[in-house]
C-alpha positions as CSV (number, residue, x, y, z in Angstrom):
1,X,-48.9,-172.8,-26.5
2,X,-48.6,-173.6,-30.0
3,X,-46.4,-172.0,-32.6
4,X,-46.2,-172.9,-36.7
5,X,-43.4,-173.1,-38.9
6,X,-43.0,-173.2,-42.6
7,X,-40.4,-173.6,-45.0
8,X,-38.3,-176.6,-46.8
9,X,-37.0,-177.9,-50.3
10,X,-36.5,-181.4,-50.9
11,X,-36.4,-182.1,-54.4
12,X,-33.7,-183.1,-56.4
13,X,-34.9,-180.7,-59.3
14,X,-34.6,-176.8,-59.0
15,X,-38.2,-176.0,-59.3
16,X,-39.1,-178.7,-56.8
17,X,-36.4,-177.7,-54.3
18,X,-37.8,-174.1,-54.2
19,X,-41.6,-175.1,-54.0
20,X,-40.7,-177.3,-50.9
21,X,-38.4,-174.9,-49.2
22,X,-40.6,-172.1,-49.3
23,X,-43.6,-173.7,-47.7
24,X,-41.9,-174.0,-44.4
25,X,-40.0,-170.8,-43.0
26,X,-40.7,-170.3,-39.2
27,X,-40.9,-170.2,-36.9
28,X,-38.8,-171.6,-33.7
29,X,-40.7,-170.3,-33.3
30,X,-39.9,-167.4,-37.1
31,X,-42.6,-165.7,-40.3
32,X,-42.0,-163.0,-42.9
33,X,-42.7,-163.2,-46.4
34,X,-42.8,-161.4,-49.7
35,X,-40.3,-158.3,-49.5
36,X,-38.2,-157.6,-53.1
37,X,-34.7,-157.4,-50.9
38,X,-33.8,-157.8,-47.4
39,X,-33.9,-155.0,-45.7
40,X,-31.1,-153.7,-43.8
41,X,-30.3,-155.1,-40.3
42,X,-30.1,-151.1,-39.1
43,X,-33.9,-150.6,-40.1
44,X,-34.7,-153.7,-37.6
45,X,-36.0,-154.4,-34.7
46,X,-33.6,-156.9,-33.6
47,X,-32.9,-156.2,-29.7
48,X,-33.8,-159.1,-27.9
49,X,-36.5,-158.9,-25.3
50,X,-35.0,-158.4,-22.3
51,X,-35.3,-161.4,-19.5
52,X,-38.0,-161.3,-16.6
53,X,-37.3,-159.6,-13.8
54,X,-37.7,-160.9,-10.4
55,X,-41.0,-162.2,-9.0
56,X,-43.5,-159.3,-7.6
57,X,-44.4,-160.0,-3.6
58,X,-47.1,-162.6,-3.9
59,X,-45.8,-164.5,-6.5
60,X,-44.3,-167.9,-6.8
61,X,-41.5,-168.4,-9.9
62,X,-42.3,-171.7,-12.0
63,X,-39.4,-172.7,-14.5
64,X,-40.3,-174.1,-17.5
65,X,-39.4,-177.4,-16.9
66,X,-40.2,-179.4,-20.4
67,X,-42.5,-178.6,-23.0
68,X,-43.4,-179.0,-27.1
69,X,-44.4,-176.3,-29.5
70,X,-45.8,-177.4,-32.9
71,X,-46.2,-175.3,-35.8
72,X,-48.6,-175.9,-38.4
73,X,-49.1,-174.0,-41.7
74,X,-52.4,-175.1,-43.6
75,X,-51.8,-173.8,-46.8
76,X,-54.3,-175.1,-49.9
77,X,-52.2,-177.6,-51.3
78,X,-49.7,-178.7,-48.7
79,X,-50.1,-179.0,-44.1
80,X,-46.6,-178.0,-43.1
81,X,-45.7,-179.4,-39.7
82,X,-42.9,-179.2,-37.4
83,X,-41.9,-178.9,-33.8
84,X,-39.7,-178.0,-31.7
85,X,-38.9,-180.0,-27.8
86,X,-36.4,-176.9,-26.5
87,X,-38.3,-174.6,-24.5
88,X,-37.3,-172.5,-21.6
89,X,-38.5,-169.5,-19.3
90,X,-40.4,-168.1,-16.0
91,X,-43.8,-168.1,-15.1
92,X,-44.7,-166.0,-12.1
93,X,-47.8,-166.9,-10.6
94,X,-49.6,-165.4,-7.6
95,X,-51.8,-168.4,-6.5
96,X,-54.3,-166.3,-5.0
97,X,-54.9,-164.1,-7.3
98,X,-54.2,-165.7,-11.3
99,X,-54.8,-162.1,-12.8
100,X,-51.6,-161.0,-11.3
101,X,-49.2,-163.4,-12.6
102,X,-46.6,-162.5,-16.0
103,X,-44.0,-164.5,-17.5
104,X,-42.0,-165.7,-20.5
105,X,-42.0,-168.7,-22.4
106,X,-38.9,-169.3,-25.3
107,X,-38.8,-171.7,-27.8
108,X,-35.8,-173.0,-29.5
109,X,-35.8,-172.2,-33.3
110,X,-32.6,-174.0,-34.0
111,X,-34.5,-177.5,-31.9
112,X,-37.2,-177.2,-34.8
113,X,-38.0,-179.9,-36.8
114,X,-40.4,-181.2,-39.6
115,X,-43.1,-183.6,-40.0
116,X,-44.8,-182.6,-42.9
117,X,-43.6,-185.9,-44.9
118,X,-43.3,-189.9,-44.2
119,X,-39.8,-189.7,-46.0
120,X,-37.4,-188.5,-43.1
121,X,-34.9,-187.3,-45.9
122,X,-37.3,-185.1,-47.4
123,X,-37.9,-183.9,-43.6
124,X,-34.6,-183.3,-43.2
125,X,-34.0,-180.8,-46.0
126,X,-37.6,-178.8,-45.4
127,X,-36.4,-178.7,-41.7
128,X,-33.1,-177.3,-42.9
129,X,-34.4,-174.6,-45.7
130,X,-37.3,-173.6,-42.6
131,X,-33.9,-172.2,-40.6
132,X,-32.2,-170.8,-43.8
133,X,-36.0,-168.5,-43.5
134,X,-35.7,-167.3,-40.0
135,X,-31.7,-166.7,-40.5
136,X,-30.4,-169.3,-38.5
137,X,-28.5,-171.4,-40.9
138,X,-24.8,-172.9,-40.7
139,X,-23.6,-169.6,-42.6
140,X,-25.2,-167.0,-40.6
141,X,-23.2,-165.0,-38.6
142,X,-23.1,-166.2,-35.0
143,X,-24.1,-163.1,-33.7
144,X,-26.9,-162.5,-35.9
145,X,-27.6,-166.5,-35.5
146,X,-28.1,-166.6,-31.9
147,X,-30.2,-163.4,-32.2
148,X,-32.8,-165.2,-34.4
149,X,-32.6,-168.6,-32.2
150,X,-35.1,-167.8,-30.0
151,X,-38.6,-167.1,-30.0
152,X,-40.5,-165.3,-26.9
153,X,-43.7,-165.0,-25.8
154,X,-43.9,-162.8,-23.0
155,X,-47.0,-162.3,-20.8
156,X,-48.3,-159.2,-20.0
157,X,-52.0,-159.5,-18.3
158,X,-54.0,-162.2,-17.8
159,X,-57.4,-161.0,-19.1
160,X,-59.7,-163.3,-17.6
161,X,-60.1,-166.3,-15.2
162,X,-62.6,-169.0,-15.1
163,X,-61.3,-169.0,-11.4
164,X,-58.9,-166.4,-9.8
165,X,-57.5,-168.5,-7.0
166,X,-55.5,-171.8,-8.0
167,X,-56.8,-174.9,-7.5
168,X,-55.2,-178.4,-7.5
169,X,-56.1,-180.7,-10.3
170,X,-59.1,-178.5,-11.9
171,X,-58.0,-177.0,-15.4
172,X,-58.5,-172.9,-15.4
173,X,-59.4,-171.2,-18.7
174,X,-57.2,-168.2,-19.2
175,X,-57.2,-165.8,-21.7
176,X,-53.5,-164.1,-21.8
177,X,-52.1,-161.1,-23.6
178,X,-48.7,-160.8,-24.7
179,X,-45.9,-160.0,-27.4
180,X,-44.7,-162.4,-29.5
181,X,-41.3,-161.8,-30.5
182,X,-39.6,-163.7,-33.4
183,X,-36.8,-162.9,-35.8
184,X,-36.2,-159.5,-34.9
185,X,-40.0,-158.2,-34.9
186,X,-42.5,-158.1,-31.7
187,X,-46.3,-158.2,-32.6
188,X,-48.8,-158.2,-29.7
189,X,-50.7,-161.6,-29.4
190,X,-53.7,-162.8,-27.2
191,X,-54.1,-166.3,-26.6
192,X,-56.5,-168.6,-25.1
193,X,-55.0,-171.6,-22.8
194,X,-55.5,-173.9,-20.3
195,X,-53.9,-174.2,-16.6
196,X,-53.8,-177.1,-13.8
197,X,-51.7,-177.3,-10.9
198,X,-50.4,-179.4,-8.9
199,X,-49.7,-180.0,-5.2
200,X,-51.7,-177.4,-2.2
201,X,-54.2,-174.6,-3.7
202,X,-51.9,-172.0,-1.7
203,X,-48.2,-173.6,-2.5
204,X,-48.8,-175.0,-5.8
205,X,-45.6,-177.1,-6.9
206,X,-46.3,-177.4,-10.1
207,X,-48.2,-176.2,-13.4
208,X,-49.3,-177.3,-16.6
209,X,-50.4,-174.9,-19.2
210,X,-51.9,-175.9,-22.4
211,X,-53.3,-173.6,-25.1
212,X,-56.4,-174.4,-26.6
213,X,-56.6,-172.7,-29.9
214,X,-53.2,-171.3,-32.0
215,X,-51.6,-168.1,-31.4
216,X,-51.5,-167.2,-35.3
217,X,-48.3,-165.7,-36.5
218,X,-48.0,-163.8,-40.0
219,X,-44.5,-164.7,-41.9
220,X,-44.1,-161.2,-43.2
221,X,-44.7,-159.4,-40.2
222,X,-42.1,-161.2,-39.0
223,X,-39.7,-160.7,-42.3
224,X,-39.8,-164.6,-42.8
225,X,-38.8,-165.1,-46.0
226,X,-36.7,-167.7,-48.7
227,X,-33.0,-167.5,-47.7
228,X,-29.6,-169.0,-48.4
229,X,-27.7,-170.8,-45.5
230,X,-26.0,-167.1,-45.1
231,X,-29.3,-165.6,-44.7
232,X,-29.0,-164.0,-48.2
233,X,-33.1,-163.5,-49.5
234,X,-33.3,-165.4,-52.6
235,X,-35.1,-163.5,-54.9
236,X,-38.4,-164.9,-57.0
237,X,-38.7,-167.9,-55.0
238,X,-41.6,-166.6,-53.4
239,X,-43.9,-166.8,-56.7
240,X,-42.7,-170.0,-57.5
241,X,-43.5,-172.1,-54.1
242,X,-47.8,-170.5,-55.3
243,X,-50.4,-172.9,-52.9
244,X,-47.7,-174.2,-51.4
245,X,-47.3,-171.6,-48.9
246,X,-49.5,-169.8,-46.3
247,X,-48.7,-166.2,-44.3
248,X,-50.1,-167.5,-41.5
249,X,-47.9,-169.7,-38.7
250,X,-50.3,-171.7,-36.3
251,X,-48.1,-172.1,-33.0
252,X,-49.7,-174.6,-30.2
253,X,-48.0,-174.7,-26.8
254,X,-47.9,-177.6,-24.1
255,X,-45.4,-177.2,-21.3
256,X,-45.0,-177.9,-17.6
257,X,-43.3,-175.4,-15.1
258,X,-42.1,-176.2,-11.4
């Protein structure tokens, strides 16, 4: 599954340093922009999803065992790209019938890190503005940090099945629905992907899920916005980053689960 970040400020001059920044806000993951103020932490959504409960009768638990999310935000006149190596999570698949299987796949914000430039310096500060935006910077308060570090997807249905039962070796297209949560906000997301396994059809030991087009993510639905390292909103930098930026957060997953 693929996620997009956006967010960064590498200049040495004012006006450059708030252009960059502002194209990269997540992610992890994190997406939410244009608001006049921050609105107050009581008028979010902030609780954590809770974690998945134990597997249904029938179903075999996978743990995420490594994966990549990249983020890519195609705005007009600048590709922001990033990634993140961190993931974790449950899947909870009944092999013999792929319809009935849920879990939940996190990504680690605070892992993220640019590529939009060949200068690693200037990858270095986008990477660390992209965090001030989804409110895990070094000044945020720990709480409130660890809160925001996190991105989940967590499955709900699987809609359709090119074949219900597993099989080894032989990619399945699935179509999943879900809800996306990031930086405080849950938005319901469906998203198209790609599953193999590995080992017996019946006792699979191993899966690999791919997704083959972006779960989209909008910034301000998500309240990701420009931010000081306290999470403080910075005010007007929004209208001066202009082409530089783009609402929309393409997120692409790739992960393995035993």
């Amino acid at each position: 599954m693929t996620f997009t970040v956006r967010s960064l400020c590498y200049s040495a001059r004012p006006s450059a340093r708030l252009r960059s920044s502002l194209t990269l806000g997540f992610v992890a993951l994190a997406m939410t922009a244009a608001c006049s103020k921050d609105r107050p932490a009581s008028e979010q959504a902030r609780a954590v999803p809770s974690a998945a409960s134990a597997a249904s009768a029938g179903q075999k638990r996978f743990e995420i065992a490594n994966g990549t999310a990249t983020f890519l935000i195609d705005a007009p006149l600048e590709k922001i790209k990033g990634r993140s190596t961190k993931l974790r999570g449950t899947l909870d698949i009944d092999p013999t019938n792929l319809k009935a299987s849920k879990g939940q796949v996190d990504v680690d914000l605070d892992d993220l890190r640019t590529e939009t430039f060949q200068d690693d310096e200037k990858n270095k500060a986008q990477t660390g503005h992209s965090k001030n935006w989804m409110e895990i910077g070094p000044d945020v308060d720990p709480k409130r940090r660890e809160e925001n570090r996190w991105a989940r997807f967590t499955i709900k249905s699987i809609d359709q099945a090119s074949v219900i039962k597993a099989a080894e070796g032989t990619p399945i297209a699935v179509k999943v629905t879900g809800d996306m949560w990031i930086h405080g906000v849950s938005a319901p997301k469906t998203v198209a992907a790609s599953v193999t396994f590995a080992g017996p059809a019946d006792a699979p030991t191993s899966v690999h899920v791919v997704t083959t087009a972006p779960l989209v993510v909008s910034l301000k639905e998500h309240d990701v916005k420009p931010r000081d390292l306290a999470g403080k909103f910075l005010s007007g930098a929004l209208e001066k980053i202009g082409q530089k930026i783009d609402d929309s957060v393409q997120i692409s997953l790739d992960l393995t689960a035993k």
